[in-house]
N, C-alpha and C positions, 0 to 999 in steps of 0.2 A: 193175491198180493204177494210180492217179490221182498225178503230183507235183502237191501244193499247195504253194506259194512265199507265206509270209506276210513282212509286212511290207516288202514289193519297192522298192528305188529304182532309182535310173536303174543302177547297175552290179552291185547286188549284194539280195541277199534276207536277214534276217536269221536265216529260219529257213526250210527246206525239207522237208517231208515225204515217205516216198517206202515204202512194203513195212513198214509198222509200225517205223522210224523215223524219229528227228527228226536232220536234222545243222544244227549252228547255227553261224555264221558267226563269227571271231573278233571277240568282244567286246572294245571299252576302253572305258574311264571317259569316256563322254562326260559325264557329271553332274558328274565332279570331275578335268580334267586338270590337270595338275601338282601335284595331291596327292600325301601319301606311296602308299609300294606297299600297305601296309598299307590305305589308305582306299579306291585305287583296284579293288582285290582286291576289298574289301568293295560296292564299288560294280558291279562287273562280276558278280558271285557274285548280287546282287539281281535286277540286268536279265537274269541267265539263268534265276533261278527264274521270275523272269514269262513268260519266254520260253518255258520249257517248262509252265509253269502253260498258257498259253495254245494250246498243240497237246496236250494230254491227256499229258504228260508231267509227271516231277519227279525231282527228283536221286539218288532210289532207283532210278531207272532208266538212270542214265549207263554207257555201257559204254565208251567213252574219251572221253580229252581232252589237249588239248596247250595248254599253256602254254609263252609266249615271254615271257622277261626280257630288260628293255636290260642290266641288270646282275646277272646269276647271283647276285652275292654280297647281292642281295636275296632271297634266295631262301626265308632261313628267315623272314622278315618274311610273303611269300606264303602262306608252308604254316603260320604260324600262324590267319591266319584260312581259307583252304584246309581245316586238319583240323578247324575248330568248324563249319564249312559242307557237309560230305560226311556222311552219314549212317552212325553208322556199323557195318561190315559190309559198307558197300556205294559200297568204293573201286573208282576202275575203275580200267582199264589207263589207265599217263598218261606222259607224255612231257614234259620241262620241258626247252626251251634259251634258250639266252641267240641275245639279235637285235637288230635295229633295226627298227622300228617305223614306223608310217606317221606317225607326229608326235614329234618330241620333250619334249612333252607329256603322253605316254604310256607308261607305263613296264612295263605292265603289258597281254598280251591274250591270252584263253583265248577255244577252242573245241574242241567236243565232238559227240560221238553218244549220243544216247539212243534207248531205247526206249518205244513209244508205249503208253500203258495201251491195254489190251486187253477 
């Protein structure tokens, strides 16, 4: 089996391939930082569908993911666009805690594993 690393910068890859799956790098809102959590959510939840659009994945295939909040009690702002964006039936195992982040601009970054269509 072959790793493919798409989308490579200098320290990190945004997506890596590896045994039929995908693990994707924590996303944030680069399109909208300091937007609400609500928008940033929305924003991160798009660049992961392309993301796995673009290694023969989609979000019927996530089999986890972890999401970090600056602030927990954003939480249920998160999981409302979170539950219209998960397919459903096909929630994965997921993990949410509260964190600091690499910008304060960011309030909001998920990252996951899926599985690669087959």
């Amino acid at each position: 089996m072959q790793i493919e690393r798409h989308e490579t910068g200098k320290r990190m890859s945004q997506a890596v391939t590896y045994g039929g799956f995908v693990f994707l790098a924590g996303q944030v809102a680069i399109d909208a930082p300091g937007a609400s959590v609500h928008e940033q959510t929305t924003n991160i939840l798009a660049r992961i569908t392309r993301l796995l659009e673009s290694v023969g994945s989609n979000p019927t295939r996530i089999v986890s993911t972890t999401i970090w909040l600056t602030d927990i009690s954003s939480f249920e702002d998160m999981n409302s666009v979170w539950d219209a964006w998960v397919p459903a039936g096909h929630a994965p195992a997921r993990a949410t805690v509260e964190a600091r982040l690499a910008g304060p601009e960011f309030t909001v970054e998920i990252g996951m594993i899926a599985a690669i269509e087959t």
